[in-house]
N, CA, C and O atoms as a Tripos MOL2 file, in Angstrom:
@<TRIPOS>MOLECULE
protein
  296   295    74     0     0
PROTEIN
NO_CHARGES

@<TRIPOS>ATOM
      1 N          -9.3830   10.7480   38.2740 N.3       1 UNK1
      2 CA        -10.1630   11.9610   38.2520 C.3       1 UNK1
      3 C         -11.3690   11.7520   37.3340 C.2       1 UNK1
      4 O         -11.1940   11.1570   36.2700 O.2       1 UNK1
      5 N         -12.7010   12.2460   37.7050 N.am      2 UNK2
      6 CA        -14.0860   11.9320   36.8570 C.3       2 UNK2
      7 C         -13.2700   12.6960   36.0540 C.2       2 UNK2
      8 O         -12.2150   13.2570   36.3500 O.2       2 UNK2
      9 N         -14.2290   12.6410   34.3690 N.am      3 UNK3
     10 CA        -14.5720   13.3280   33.1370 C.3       3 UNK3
     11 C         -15.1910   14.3980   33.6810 C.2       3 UNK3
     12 O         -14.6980   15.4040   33.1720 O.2       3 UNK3
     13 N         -16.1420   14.7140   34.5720 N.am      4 UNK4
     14 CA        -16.5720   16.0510   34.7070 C.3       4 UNK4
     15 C         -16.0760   17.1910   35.2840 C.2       4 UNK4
     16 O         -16.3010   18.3940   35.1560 O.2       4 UNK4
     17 N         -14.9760   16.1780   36.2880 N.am      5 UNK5
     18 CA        -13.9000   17.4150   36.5660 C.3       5 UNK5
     19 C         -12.8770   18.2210   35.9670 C.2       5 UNK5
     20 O         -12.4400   19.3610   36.1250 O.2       5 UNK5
     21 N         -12.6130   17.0990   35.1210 N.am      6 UNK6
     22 CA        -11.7180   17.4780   33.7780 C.3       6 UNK6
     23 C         -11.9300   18.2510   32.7960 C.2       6 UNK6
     24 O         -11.1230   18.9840   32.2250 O.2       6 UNK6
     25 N         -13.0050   18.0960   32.5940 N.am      7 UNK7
     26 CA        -14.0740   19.2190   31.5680 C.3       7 UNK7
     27 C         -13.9560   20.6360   31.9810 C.2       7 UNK7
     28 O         -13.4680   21.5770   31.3540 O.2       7 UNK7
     29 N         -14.6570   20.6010   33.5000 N.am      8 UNK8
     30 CA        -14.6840   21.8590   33.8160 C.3       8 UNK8
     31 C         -13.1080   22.4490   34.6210 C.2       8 UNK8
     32 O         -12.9850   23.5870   35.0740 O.2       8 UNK8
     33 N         -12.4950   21.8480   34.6380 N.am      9 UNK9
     34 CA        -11.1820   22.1890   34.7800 C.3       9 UNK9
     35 C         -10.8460   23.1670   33.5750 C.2       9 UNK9
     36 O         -10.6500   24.3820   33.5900 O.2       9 UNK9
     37 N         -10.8370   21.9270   32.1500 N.am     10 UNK10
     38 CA        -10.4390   22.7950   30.7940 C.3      10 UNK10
     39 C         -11.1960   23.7070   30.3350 C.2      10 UNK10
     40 O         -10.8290   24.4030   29.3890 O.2      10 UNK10
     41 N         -12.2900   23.8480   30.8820 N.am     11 UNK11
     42 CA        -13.6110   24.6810   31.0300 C.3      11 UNK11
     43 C         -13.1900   26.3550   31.4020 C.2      11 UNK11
     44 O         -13.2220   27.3580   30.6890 O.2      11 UNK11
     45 N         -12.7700   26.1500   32.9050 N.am     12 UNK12
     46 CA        -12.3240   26.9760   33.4440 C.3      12 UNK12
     47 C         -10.8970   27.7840   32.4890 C.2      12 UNK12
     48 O         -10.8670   28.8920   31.9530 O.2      12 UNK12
     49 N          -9.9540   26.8340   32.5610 N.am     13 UNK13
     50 CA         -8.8290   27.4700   31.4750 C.3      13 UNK13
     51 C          -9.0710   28.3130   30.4380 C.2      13 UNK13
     52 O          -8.4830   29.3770   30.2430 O.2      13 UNK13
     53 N         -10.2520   27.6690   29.5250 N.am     14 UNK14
     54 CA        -10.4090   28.2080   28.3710 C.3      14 UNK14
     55 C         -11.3560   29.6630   28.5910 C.2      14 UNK14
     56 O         -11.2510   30.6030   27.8030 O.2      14 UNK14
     57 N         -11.8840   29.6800   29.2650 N.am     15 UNK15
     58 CA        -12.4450   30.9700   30.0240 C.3      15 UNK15
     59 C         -11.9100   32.1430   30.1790 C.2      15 UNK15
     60 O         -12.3680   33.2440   29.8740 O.2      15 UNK15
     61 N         -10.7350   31.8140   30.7570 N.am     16 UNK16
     62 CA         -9.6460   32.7630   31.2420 C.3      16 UNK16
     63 C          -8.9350   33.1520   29.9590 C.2      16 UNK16
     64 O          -8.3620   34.2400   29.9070 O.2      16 UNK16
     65 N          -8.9380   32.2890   28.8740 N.am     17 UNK17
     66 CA         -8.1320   32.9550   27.4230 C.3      17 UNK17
     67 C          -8.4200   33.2690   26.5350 C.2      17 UNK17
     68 O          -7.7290   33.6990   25.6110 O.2      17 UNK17
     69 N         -10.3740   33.0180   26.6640 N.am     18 UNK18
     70 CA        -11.1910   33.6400   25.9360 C.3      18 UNK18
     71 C         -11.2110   34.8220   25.4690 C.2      18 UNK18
     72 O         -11.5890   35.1270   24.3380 O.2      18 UNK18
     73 N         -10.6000   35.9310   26.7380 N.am     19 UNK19
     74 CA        -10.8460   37.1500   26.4930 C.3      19 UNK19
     75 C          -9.8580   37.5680   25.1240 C.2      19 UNK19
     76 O         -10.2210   38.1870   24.1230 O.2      19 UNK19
     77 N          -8.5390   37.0300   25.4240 N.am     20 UNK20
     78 CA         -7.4350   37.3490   24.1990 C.3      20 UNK20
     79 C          -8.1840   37.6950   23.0190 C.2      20 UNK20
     80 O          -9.2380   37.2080   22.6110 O.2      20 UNK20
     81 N          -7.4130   38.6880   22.4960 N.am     21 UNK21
     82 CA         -8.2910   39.2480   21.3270 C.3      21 UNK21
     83 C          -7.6560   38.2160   20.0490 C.2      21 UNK21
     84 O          -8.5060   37.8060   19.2580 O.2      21 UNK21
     85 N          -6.3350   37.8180   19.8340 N.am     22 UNK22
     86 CA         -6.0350   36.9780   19.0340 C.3      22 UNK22
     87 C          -6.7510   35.5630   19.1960 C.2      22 UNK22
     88 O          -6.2480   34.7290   19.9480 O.2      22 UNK22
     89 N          -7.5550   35.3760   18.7160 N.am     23 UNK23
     90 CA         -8.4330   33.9190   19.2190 C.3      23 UNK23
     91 C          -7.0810   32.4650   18.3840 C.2      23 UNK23
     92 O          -7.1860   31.2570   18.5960 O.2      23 UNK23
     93 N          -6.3440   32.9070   17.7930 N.am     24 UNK24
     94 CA         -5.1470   31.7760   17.4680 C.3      24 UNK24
     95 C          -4.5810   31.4270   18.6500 C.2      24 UNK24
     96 O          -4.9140   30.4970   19.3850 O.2      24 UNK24
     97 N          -3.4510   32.4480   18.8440 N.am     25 UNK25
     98 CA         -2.9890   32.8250   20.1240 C.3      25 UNK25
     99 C          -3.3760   32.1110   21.5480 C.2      25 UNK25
    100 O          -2.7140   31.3230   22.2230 O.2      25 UNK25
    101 N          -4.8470   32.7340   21.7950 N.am     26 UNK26
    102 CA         -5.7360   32.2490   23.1350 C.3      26 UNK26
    103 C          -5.3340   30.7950   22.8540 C.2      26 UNK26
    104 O          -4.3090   30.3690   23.3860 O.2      26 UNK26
    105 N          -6.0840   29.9830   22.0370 N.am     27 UNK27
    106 CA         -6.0390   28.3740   21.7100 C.3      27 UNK27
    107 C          -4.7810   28.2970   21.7700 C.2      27 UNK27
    108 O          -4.7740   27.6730   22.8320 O.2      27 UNK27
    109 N          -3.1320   28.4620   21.3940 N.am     28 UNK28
    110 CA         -2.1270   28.0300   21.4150 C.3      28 UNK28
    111 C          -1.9540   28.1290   22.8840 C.2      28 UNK28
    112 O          -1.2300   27.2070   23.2600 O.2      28 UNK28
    113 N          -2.5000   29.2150   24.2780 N.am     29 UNK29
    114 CA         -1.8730   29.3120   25.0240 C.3      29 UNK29
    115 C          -2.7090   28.4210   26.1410 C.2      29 UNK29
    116 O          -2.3070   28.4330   27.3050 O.2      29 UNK29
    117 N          -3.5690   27.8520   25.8730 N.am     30 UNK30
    118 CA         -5.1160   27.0480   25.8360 C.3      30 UNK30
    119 C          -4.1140   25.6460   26.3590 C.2      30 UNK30
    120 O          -4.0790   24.9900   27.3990 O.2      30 UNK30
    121 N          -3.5200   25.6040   25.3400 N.am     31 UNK31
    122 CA         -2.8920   24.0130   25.4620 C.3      31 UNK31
    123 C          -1.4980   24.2700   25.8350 C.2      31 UNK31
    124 O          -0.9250   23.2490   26.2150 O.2      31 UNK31
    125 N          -0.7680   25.3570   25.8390 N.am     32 UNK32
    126 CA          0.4770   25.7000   26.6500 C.3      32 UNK32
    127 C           0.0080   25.2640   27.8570 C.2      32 UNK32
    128 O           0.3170   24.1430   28.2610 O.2      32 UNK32
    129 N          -0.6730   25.9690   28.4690 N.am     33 UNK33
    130 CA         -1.1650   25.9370   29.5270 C.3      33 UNK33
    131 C          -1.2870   24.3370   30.3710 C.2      33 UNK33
    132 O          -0.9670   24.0590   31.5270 O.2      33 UNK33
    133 N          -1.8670   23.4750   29.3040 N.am     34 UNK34
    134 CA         -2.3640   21.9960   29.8940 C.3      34 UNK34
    135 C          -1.2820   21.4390   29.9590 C.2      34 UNK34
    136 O          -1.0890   20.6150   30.8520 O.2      34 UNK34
    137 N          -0.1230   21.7980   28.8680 N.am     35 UNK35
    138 CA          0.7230   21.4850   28.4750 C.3      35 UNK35
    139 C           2.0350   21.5340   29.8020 C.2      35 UNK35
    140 O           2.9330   20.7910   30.1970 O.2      35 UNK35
    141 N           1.6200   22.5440   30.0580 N.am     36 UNK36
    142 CA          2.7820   22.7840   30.9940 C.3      36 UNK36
    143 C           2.1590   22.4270   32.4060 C.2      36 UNK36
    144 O           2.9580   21.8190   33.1170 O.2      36 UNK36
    145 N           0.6470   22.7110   33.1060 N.am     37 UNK37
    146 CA          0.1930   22.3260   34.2360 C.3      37 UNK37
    147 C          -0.4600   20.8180   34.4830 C.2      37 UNK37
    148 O          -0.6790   20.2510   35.5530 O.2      37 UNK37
    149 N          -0.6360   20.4810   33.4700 N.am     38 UNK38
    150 CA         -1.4050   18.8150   33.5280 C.3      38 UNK38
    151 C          -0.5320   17.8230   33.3830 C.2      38 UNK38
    152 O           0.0360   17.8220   32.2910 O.2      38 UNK38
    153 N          -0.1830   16.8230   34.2640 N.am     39 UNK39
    154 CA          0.1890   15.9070   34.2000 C.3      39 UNK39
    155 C           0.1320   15.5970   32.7040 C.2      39 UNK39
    156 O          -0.3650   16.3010   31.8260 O.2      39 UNK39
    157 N           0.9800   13.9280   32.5290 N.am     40 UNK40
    158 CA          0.6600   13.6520   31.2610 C.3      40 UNK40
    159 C          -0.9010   12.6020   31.3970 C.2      40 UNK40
    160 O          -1.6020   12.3960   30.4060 O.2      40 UNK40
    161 N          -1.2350   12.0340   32.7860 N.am     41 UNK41
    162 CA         -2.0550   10.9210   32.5630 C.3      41 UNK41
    163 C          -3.5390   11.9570   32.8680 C.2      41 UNK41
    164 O          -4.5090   11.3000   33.2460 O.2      41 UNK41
    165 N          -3.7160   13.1360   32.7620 N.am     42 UNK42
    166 CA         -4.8620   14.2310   33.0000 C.3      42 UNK42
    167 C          -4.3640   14.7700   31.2200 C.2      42 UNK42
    168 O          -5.3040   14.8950   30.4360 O.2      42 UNK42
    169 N          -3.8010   14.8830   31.0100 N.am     43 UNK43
    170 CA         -3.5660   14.9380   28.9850 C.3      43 UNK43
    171 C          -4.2600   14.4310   28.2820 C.2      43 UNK43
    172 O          -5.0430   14.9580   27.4920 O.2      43 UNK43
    173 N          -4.0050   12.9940   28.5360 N.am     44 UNK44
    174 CA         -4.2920   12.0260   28.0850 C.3      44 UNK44
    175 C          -5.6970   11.4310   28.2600 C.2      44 UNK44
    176 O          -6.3380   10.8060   27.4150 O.2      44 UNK44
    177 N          -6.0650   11.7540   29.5590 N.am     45 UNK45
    178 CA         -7.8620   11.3340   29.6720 C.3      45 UNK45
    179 C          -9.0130   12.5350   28.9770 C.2      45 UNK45
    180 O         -10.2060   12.4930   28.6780 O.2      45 UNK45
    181 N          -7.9610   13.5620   28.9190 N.am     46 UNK46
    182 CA         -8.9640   14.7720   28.1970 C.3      46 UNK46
    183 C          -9.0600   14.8210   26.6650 C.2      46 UNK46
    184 O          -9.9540   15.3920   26.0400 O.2      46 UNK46
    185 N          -7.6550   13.9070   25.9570 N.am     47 UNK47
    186 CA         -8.2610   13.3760   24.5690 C.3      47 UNK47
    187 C          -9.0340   12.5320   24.5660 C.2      47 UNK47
    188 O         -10.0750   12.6190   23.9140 O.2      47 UNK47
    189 N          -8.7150   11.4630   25.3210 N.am     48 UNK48
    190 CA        -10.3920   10.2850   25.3410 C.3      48 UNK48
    191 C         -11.1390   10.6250   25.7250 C.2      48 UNK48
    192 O         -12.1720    9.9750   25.5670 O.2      48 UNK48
    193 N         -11.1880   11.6750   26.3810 N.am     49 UNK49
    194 CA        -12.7550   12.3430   26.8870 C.3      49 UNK49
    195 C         -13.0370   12.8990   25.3540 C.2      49 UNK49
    196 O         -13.7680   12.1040   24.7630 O.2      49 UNK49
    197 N         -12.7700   13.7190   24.7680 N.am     50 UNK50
    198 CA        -13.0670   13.7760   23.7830 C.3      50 UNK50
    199 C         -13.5730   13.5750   22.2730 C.2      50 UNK50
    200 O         -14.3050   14.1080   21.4390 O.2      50 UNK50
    201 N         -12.5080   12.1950   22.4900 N.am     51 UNK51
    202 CA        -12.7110   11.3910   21.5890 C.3      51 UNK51
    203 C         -13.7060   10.2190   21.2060 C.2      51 UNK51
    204 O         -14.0440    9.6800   20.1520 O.2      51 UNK51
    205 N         -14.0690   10.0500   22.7560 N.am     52 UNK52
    206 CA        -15.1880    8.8740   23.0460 C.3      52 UNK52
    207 C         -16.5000    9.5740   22.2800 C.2      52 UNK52
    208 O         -16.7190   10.7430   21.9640 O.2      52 UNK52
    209 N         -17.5030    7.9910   22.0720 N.am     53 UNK53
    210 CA        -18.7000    8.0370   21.3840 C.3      53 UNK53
    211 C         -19.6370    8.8610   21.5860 C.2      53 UNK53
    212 O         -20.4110    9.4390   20.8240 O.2      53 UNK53
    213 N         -19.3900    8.8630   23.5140 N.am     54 UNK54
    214 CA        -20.5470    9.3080   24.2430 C.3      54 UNK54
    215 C         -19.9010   11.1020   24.1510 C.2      54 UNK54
    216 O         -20.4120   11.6990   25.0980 O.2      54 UNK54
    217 N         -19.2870   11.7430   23.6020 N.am     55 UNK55
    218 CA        -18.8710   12.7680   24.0770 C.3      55 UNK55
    219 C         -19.7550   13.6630   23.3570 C.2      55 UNK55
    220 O         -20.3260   13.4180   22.2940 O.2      55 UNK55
    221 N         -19.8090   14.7340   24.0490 N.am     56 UNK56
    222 CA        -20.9310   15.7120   23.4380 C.3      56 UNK56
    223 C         -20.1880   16.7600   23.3850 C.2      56 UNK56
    224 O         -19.5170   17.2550   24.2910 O.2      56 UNK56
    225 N         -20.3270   17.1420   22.1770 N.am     57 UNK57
    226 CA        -19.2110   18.8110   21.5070 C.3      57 UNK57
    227 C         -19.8220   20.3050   22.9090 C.2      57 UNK57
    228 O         -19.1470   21.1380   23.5130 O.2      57 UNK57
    229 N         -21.2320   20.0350   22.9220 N.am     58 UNK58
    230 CA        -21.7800   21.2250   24.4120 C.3      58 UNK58
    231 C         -20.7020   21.1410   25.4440 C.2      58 UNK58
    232 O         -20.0600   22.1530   25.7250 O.2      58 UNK58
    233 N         -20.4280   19.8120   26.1170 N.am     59 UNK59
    234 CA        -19.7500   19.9500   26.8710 C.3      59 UNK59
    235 C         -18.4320   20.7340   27.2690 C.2      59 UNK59
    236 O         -18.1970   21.2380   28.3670 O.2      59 UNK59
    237 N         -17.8390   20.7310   26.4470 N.am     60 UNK60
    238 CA        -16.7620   21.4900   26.4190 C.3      60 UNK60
    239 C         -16.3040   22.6840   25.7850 C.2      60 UNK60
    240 O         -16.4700   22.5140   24.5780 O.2      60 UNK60
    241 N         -15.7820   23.8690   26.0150 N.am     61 UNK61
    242 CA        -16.2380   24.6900   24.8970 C.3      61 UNK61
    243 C         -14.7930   24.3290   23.5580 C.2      61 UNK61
    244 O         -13.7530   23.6700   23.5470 O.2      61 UNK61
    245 N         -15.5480   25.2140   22.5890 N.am     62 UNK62
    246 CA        -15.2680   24.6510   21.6260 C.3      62 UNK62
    247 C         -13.4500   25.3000   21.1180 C.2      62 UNK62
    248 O         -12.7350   24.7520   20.2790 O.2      62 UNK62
    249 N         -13.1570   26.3440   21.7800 N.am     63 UNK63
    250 CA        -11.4640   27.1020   21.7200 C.3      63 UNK63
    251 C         -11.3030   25.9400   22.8140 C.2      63 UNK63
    252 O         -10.0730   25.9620   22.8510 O.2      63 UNK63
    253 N         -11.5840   25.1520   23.5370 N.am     64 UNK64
    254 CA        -10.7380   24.3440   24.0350 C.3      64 UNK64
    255 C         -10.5240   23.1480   23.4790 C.2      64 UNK64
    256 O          -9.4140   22.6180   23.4100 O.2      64 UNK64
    257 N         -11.7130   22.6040   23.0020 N.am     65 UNK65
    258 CA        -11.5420   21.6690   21.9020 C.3      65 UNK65
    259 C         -10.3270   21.8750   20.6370 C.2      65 UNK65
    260 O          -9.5980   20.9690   20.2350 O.2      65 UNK65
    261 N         -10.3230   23.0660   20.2190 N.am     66 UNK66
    262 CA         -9.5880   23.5110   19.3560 C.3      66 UNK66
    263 C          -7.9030   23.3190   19.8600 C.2      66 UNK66
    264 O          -6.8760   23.0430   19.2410 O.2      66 UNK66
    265 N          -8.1120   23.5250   20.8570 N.am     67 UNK67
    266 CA         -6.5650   23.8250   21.6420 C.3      67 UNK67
    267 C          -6.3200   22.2460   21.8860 C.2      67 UNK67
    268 O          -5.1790   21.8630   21.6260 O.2      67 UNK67
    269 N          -7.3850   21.1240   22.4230 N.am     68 UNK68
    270 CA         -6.7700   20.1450   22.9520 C.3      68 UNK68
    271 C          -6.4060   18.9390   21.2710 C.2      68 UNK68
    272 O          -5.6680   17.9550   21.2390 O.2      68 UNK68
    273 N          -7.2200   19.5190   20.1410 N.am     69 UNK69
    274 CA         -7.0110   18.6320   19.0840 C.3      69 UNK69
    275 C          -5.8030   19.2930   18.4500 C.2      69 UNK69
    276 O          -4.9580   18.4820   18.0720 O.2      69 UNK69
    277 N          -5.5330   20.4990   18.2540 N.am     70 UNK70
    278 CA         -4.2850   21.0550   17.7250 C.3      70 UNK70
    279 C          -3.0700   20.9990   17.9250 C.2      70 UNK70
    280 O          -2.1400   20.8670   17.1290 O.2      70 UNK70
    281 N          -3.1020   21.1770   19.7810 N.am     71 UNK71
    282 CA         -1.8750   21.8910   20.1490 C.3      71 UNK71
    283 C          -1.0380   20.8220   20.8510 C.2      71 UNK71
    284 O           0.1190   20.4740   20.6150 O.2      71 UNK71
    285 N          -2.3630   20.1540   22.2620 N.am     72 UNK72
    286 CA         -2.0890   19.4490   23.4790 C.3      72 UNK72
    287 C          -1.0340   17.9850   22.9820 C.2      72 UNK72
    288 O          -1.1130   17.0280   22.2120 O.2      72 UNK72
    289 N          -0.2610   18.4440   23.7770 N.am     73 UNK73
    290 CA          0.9430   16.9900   24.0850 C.3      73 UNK73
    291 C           0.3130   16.3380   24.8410 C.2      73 UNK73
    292 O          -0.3050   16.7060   25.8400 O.2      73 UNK73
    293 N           0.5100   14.7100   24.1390 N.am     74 UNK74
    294 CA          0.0090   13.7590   24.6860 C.3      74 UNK74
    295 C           0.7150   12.5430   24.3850 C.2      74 UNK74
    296 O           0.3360   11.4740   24.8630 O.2      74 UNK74
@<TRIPOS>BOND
     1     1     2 1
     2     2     3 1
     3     3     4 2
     4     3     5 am
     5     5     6 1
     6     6     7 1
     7     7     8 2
     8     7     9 am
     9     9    10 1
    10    10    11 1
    11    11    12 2
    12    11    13 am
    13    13    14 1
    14    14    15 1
    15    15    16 2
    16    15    17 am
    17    17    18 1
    18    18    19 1
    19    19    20 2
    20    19    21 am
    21    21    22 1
    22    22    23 1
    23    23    24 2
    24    23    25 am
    25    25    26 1
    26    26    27 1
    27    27    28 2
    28    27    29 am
    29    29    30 1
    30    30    31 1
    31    31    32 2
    32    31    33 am
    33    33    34 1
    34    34    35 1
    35    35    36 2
    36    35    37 am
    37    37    38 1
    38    38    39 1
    39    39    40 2
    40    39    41 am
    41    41    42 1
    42    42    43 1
    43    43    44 2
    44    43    45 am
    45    45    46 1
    46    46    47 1
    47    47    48 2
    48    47    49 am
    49    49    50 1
    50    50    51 1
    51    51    52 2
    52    51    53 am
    53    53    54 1
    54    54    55 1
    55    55    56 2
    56    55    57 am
    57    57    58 1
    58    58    59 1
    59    59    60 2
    60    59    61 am
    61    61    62 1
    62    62    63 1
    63    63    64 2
    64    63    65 am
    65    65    66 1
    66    66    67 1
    67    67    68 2
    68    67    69 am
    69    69    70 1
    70    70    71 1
    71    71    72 2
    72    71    73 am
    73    73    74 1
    74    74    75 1
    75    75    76 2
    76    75    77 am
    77    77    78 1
    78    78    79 1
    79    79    80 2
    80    79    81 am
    81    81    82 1
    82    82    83 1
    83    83    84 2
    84    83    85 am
    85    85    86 1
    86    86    87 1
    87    87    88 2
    88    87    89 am
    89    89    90 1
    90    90    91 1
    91    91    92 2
    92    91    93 am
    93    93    94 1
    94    94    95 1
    95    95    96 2
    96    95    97 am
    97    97    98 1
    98    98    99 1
    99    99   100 2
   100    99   101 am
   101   101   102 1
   102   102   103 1
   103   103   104 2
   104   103   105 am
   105   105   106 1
   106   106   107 1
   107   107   108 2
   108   107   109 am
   109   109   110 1
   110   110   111 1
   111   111   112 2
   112   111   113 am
   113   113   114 1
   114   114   115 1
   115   115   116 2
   116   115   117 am
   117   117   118 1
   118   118   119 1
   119   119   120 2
   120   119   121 am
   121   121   122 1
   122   122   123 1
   123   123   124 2
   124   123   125 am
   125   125   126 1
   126   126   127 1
   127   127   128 2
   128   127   129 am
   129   129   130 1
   130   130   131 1
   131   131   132 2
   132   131   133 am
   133   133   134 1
   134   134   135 1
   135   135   136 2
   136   135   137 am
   137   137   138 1
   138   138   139 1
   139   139   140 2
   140   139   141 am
   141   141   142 1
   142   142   143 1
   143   143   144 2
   144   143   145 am
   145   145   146 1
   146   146   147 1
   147   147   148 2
   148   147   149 am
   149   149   150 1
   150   150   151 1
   151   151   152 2
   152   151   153 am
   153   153   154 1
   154   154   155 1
   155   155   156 2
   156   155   157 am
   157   157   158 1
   158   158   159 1
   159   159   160 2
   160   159   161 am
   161   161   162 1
   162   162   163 1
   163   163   164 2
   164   163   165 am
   165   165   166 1
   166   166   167 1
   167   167   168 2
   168   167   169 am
   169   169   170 1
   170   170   171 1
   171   171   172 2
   172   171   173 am
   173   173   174 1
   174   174   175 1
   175   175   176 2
   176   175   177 am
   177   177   178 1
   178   178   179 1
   179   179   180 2
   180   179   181 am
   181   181   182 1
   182   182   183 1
   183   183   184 2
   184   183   185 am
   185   185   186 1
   186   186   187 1
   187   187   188 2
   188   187   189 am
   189   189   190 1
   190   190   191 1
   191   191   192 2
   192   191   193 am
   193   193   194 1
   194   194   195 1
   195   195   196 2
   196   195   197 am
   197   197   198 1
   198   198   199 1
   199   199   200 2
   200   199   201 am
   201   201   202 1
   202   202   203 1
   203   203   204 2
   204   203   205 am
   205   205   206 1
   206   206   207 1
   207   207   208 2
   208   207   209 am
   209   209   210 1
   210   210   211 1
   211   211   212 2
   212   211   213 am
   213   213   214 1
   214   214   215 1
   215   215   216 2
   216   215   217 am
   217   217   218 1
   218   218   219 1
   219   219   220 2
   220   219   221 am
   221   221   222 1
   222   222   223 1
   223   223   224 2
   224   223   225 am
   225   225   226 1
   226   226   227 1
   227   227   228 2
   228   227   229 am
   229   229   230 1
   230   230   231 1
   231   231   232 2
   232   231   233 am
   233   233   234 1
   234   234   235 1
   235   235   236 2
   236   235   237 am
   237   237   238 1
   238   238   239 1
   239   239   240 2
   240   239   241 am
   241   241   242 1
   242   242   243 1
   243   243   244 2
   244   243   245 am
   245   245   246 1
   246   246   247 1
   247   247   248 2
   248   247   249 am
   249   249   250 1
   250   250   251 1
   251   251   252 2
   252   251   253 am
   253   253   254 1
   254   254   255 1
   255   255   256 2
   256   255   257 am
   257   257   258 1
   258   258   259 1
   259   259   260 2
   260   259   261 am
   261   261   262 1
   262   262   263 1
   263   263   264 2
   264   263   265 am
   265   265   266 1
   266   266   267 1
   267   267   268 2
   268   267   269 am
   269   269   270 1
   270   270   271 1
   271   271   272 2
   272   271   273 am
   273   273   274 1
   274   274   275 1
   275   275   276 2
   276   275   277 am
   277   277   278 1
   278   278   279 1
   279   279   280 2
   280   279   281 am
   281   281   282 1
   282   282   283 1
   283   283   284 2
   284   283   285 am
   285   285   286 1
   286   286   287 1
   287   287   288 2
   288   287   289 am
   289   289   290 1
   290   290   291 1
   291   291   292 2
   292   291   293 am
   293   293   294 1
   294   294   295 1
   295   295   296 2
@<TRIPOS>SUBSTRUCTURE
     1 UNK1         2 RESIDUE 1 A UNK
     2 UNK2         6 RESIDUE 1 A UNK
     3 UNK3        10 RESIDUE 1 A UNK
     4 UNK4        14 RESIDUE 1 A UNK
     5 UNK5        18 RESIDUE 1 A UNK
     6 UNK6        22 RESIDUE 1 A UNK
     7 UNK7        26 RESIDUE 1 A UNK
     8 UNK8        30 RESIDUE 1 A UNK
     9 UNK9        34 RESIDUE 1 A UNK
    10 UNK10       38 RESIDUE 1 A UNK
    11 UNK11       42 RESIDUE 1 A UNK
    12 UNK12       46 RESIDUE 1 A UNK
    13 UNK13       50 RESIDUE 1 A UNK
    14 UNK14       54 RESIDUE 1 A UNK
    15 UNK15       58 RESIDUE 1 A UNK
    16 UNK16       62 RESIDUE 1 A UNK
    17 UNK17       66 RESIDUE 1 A UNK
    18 UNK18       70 RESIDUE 1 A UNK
    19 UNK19       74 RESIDUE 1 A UNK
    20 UNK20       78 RESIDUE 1 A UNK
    21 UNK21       82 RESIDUE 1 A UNK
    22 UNK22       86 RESIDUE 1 A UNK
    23 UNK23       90 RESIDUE 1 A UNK
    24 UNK24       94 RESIDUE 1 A UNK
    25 UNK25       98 RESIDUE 1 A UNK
    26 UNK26      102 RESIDUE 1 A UNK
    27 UNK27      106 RESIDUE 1 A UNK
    28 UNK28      110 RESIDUE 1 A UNK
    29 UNK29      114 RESIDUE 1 A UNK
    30 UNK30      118 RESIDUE 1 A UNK
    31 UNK31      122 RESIDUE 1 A UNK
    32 UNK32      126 RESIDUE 1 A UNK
    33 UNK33      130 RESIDUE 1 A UNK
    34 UNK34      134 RESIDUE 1 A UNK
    35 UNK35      138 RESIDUE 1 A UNK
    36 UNK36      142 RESIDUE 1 A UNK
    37 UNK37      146 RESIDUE 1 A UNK
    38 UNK38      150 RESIDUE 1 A UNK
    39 UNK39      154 RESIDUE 1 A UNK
    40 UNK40      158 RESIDUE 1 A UNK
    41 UNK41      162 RESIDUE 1 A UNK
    42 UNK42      166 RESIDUE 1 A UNK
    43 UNK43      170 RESIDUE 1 A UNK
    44 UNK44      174 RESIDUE 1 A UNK
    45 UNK45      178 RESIDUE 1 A UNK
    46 UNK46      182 RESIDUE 1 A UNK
    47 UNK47      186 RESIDUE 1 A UNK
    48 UNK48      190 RESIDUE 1 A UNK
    49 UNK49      194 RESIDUE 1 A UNK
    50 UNK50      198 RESIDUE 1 A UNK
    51 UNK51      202 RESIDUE 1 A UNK
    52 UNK52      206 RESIDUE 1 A UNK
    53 UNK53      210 RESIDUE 1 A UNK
    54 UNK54      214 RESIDUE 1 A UNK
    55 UNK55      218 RESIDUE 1 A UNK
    56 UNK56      222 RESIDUE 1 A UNK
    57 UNK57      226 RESIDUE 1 A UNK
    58 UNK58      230 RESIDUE 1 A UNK
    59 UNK59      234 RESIDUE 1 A UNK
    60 UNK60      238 RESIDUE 1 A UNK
    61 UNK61      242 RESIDUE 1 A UNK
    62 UNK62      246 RESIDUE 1 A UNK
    63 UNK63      250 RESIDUE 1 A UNK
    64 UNK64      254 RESIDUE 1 A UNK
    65 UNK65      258 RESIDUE 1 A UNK
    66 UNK66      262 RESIDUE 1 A UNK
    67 UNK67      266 RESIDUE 1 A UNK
    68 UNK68      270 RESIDUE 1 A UNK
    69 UNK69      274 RESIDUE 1 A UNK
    70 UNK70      278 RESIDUE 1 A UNK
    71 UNK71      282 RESIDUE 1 A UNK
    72 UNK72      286 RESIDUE 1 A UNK
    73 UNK73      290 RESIDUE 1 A UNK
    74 UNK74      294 RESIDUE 1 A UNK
């Protein structure tokens, strides 16, 4: 699967839990979520997507970032 689908995949997720008024909460359920619907080898490419040189913090929003460095099993 590209990096850009993946993005806007977690893109999309984090969208939907944005609204939660507990913004802890949203992020814990952020990575429940990946946690429970993403494979482990789609887990795992969305920390190296992250983690890589070339990665740009815009890209992704940033309660998902939060959710995939905190929460996400990998």
């Amino acid at each position: 699967m590209k990096d850009n689908t993946l993005i806007a995949m977690a893109n999309q997720i984090g969208a939907f839990f944005k609204s939660y008024p507990d913004k802890e909460q949203a992020t814990k359920d952020i990575a429940g979520h990946l946690n429970k619907f993403w494979p482990p080898v789609m887990r795992k490419k969305i920390v190296e997507i992250i983690t890589s040189e070339n990665f740009k913090n815009d890209d992704l929003d940033q309660m998902v970032i939060k959710a995939i460095k905190k929460y996400l099993k990998h």
